[in-house]
C-alpha positions as CSV (number, residue, x, y, z in Angstrom):
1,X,236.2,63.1,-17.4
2,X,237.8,64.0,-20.9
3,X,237.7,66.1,-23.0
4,X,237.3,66.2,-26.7
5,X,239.1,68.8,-28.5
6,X,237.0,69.6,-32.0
7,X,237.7,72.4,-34.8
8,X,234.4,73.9,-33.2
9,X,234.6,73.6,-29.5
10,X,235.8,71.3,-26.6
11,X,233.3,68.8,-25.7
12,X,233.3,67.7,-21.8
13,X,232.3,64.0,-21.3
14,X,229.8,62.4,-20.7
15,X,227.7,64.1,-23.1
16,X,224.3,63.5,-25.2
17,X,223.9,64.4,-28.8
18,X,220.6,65.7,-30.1
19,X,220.0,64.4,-33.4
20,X,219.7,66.3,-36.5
21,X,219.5,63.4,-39.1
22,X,219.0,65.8,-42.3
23,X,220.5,69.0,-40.4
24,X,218.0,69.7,-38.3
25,X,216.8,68.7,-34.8
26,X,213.0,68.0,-35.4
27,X,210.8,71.0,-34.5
28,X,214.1,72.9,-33.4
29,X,216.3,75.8,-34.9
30,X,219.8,75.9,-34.5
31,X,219.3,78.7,-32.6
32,X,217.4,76.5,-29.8
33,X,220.1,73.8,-29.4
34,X,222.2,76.4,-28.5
35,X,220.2,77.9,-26.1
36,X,219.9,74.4,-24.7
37,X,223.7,74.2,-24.3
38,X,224.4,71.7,-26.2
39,X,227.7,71.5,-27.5
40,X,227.6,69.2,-30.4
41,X,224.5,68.0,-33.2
42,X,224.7,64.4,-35.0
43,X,223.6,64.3,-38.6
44,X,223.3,61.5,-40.7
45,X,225.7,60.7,-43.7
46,X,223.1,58.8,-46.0
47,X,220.3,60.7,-45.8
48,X,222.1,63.8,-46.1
49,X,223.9,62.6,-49.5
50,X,220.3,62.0,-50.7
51,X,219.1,65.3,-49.8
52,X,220.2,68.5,-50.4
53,X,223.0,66.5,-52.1
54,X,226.9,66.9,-52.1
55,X,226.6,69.8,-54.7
56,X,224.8,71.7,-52.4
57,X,227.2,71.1,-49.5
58,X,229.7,71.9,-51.5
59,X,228.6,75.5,-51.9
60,X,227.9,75.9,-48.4
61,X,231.1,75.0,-47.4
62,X,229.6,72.2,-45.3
63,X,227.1,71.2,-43.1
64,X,228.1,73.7,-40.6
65,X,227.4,76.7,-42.3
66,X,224.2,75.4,-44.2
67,X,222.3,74.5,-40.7
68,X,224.0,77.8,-39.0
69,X,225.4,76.0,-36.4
70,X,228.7,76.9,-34.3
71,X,229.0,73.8,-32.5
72,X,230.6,70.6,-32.9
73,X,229.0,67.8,-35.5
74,X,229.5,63.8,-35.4
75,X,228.4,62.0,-38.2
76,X,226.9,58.5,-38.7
77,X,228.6,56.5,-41.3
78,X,225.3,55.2,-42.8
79,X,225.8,52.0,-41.3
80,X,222.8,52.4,-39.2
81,X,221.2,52.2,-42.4
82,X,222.2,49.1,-43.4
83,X,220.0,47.9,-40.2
84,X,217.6,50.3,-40.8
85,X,216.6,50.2,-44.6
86,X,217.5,46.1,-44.8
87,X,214.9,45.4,-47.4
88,X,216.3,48.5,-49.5
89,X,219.8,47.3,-49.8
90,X,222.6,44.9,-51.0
91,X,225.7,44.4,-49.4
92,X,229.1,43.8,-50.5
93,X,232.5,44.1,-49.7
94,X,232.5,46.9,-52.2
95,X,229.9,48.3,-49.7
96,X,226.1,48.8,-49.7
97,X,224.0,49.4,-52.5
98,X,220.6,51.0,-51.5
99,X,217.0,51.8,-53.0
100,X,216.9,55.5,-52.3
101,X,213.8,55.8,-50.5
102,X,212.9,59.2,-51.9
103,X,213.0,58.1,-55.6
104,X,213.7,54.7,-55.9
105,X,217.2,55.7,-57.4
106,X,220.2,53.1,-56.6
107,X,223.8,54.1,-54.9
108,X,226.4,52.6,-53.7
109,X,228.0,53.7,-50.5
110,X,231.5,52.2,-50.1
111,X,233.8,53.2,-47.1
112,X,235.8,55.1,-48.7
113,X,232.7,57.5,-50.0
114,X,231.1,57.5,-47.1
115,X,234.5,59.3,-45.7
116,X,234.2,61.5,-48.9
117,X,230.8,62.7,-48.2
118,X,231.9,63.2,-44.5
119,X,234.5,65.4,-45.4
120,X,232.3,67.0,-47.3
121,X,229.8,67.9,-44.8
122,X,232.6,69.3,-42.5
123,X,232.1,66.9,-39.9
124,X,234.4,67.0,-36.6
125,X,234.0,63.5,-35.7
126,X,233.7,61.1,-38.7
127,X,232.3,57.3,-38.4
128,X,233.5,54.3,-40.2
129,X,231.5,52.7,-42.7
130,X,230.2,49.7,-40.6
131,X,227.6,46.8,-41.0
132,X,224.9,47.2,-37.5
133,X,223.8,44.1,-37.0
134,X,220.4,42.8,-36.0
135,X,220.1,40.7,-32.3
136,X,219.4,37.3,-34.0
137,X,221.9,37.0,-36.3
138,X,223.6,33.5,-36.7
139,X,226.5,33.0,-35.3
140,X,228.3,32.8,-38.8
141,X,227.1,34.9,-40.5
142,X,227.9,37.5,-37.6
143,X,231.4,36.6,-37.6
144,X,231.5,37.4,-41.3
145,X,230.0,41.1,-40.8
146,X,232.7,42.3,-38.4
147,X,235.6,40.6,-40.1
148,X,233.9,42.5,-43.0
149,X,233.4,45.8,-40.9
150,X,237.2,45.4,-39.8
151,X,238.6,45.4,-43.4
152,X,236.0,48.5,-44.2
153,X,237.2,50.5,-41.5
154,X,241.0,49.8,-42.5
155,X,239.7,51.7,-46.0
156,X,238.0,54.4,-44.1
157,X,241.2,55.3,-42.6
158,X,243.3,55.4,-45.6
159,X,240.3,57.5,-47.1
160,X,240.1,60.1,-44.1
161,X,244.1,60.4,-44.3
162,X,244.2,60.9,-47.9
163,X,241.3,63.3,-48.2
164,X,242.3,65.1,-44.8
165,X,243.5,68.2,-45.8
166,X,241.5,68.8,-48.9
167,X,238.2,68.4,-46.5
168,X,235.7,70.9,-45.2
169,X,237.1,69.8,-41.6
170,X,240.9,68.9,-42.2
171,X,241.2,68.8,-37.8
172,X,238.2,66.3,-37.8
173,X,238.7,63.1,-35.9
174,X,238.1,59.0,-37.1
175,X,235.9,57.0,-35.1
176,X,236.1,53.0,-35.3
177,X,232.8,50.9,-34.8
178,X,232.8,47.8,-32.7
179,X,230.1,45.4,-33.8
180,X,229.8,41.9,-32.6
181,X,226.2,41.7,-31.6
182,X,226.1,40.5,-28.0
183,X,228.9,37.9,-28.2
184,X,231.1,38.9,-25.7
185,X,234.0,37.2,-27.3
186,X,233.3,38.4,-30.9
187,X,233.4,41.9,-29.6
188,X,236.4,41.6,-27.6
189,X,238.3,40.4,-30.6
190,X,236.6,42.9,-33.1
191,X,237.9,45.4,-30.5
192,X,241.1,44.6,-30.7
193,X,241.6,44.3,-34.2
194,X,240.1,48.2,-34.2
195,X,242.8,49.1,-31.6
196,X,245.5,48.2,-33.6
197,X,244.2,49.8,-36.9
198,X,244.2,53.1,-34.9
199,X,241.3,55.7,-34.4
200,X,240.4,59.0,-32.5
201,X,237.9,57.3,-30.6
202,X,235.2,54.3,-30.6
203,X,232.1,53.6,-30.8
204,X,229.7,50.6,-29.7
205,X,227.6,50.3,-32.4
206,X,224.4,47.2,-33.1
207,X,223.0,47.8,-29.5
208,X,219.7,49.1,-28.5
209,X,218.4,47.1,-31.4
210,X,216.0,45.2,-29.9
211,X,218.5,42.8,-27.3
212,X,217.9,42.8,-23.2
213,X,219.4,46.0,-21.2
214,X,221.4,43.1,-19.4
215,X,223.0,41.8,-22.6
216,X,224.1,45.5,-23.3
217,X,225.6,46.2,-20.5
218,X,227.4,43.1,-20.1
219,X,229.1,43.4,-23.5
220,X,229.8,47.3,-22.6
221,X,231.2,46.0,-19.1
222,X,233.8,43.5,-20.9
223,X,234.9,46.6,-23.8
224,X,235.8,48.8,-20.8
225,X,238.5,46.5,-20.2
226,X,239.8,46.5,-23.7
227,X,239.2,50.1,-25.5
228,X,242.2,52.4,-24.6
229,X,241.0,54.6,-21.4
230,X,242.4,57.6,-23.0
231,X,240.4,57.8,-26.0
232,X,236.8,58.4,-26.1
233,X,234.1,55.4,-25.7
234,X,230.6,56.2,-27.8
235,X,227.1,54.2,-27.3
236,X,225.7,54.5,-30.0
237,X,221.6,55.0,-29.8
238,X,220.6,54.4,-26.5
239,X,218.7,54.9,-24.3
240,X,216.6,55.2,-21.9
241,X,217.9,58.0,-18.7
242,X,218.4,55.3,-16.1
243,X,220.5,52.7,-19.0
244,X,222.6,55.7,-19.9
245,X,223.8,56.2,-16.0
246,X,224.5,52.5,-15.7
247,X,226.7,52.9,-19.2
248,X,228.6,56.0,-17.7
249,X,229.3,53.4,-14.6
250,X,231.1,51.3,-17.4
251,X,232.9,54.0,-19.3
252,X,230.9,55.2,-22.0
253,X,231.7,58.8,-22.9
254,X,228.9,59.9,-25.7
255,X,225.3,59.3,-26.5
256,X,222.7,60.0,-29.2
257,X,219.4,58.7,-28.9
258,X,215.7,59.4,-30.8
259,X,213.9,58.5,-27.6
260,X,214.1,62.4,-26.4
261,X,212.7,64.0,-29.6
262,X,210.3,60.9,-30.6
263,X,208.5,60.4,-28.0
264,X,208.3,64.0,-27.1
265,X,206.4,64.2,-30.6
266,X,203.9,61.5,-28.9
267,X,203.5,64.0,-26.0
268,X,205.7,61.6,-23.9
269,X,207.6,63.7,-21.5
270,X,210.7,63.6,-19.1
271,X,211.2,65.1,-15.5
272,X,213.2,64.5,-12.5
273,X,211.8,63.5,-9.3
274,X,214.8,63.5,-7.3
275,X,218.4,64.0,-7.6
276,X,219.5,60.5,-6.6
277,X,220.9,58.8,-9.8
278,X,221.7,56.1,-8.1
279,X,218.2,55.1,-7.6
280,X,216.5,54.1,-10.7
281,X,213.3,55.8,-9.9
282,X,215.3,59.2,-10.3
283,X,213.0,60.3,-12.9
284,X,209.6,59.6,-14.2
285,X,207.3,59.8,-17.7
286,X,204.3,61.2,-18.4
287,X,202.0,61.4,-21.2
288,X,200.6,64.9,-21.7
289,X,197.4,63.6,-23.1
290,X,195.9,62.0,-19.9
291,X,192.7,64.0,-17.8
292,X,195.1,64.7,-15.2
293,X,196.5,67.5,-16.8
294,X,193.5,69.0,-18.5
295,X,193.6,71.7,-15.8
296,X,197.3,71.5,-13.8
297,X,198.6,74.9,-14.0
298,X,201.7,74.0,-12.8
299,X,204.8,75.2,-14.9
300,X,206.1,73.2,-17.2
301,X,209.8,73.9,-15.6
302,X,210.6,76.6,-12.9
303,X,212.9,79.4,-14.2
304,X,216.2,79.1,-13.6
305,X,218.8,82.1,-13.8
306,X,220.9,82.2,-17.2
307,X,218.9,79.0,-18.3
308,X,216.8,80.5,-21.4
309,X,215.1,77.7,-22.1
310,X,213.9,77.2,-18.2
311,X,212.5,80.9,-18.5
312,X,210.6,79.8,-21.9
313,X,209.2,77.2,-20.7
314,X,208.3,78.7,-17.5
315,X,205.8,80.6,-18.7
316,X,203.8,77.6,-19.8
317,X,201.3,75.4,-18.0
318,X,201.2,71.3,-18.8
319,X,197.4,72.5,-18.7
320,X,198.4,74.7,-21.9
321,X,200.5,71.8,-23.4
322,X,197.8,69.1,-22.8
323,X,195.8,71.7,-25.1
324,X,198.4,71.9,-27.7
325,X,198.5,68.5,-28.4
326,X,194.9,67.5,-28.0
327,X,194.0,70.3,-30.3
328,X,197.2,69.2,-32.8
329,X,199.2,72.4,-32.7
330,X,202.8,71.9,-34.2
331,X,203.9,74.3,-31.0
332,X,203.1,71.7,-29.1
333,X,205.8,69.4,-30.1
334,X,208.7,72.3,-29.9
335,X,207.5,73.0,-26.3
336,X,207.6,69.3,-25.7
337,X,211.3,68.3,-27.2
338,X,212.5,71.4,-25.9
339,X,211.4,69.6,-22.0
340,X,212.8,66.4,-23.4
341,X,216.7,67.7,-24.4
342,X,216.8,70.0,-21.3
343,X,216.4,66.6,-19.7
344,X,218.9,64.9,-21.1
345,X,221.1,67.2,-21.6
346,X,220.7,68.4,-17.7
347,X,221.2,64.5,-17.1
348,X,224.3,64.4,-18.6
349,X,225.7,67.6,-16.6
350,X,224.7,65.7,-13.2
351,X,226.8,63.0,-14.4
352,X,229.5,65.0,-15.3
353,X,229.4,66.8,-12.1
């Protein structure tokens, strides 16, 4: 185990970040996520510069005090974007111009103001400017996105040093990205070349993008042996509950994911069968919509003692839920990714245990 010393909190590994792209966890207060326990939010660097805007930050202080949140905060470059919102951008080694896709309105996000805006928002564990990659990408052009990522996260640093103290967060930490797609050796070296530049921690970035769970690993597998053991490893966006213990196996330290809050939108739910994580049928899915549960008055989680959130949702029946979301009621969806995070989140504390 390590731990993470932020500005707002220690953080014990392995842990799972909810996501709060534009400050919020979907269907979620601040107040919830910390009834969850969850020790740290990631929010998203583009979006957030679009909307409320830097002026707005800038009054607040940061992100921190506009979402009312005491806890720790990681986040994303806007590289993800650059996957993401590919038919909305141009890149360059300046950076990456992008088609707002609010207004239409064009910006250019270079390294060294995505650091800017990061600083801005107060974060406590800033992310290079990258380039994630998509799973097919030639073998060329690859090798020219990380030597490209590798001279924008040389810029980020100088950035984050020069604009440390001035910053919402002046005891934040840098994250590098590795990128590399699932060529073993391309990541290895990309690795390296991080290493030597120097960060906080890093990060595994252009996975869960589409490639086999046995190509991610394997390339996870082969970093464990390079990143330094004593600073923190992050996957970022996956994945699914039995991927994530497999990725613990082979080092990895922090997680985000959407699959938690998404598919608990889709009345998609988590729960454990056993306590056996060593078995991949630890846990199972269920989709709150079937027959089955049209009458199953069964809780949707036994109470626990000092678990709020196990008392909520205790008082609840998946009968009830089933009627929620069959008859479209918004609490449906709070009910359901409240289920989903305690999952995760609970996951994560077995593994740490």
């Amino acid at each position: 185990m390590k731990i993470i010393k932020t500005p707002h909190g220690e953080l014990k590994t392995p842990f799972f970040m909810p996501i709060a792209t534009q400050g919020a966890v979907k269907t979620l207060s601040s107040f919830d996520v910390e009834r969850l326990g969850s020790p740290i939010l990631l929010a998203n660097t583009y979006h957030l510069y679009l909307r409320p805007g830097m002026e707005v930050m800038t009054k607040f202080g940061g992100l921190h005090n506009f979402m009312s949140w005491p806890g720790a905060i990681l986040t994303d470059s806007g590289g993800y974007q650059v996957f993401s919102l590919a038919k909305m951008r141009k890149l360059s080694e300046q950076g990456v111009e992008f088609a707002s896709h609010i207004d239409g309105s064009r910006h250019l996000l270079t390294p060294e103001k995505s650091i800017q805006i990061q600083q801005n928002l107060g974060s406590d564990i800033v992310m290079v400017l990258d380039e994630c990659t998509p799973p097919c990408m030639p073998p060329d052009e690859l090798k020219l996105s990380v030597d490209r990522t590798t001279r924008w996260a040389e810029r980020c640093k100088i950035e984050f040093e020069k604009g440390r103290v001035a910053s919402n967060n002046p005891g934040a930490q840098l994250f590098g990205i590795v990128q590399g797609g699932t060529d073993v050796e391309l990541r290895k070296k990309h690795a390296e070349n991080l290493v030597k530049i120097g960060f906080d921690g890093y990060a595994i970035g252009g996975l869960s993008v589409g490639e086999p769970f046995a190509d991610a690993l394997r390339t996870v597998e082969a970093l464990n042996k390079i990143l330094p053991q004593d600073k923190p490893r992050y996957f970022m966006g996956g994945g699914q509950p039995h991927e994530i213990v497999e990725y613990v196996k082979h080092g990895v330290d922090m997680f985000d994911c959407v699959l938690p809050t998404r598919n608990a939108r889709h009345g998609l739910l988590y729960r454990f069968k056993h306590t056996d994580l060593t078995q991949p049928d630890f846990y199972e899915t269920i989709h709150i919509t079937n027959e089955k549960w049209k009458s199953d008055q069964t809780p949707l989680m036994d109470a626990q003692p000092g678990d709020p959130i196990a008392e909520e949702l205790s008082r609840y029946s998946f009968a009830y839920l089933r009627h929620l979301f069959v008859s479209e009621e918004i609490l449906g969806q709070r009910l359901a990714t409240l289920m989903n995070l305690h999952f995760y989140l609970e996951l994560l504390e077995r593994l740490r245990a």
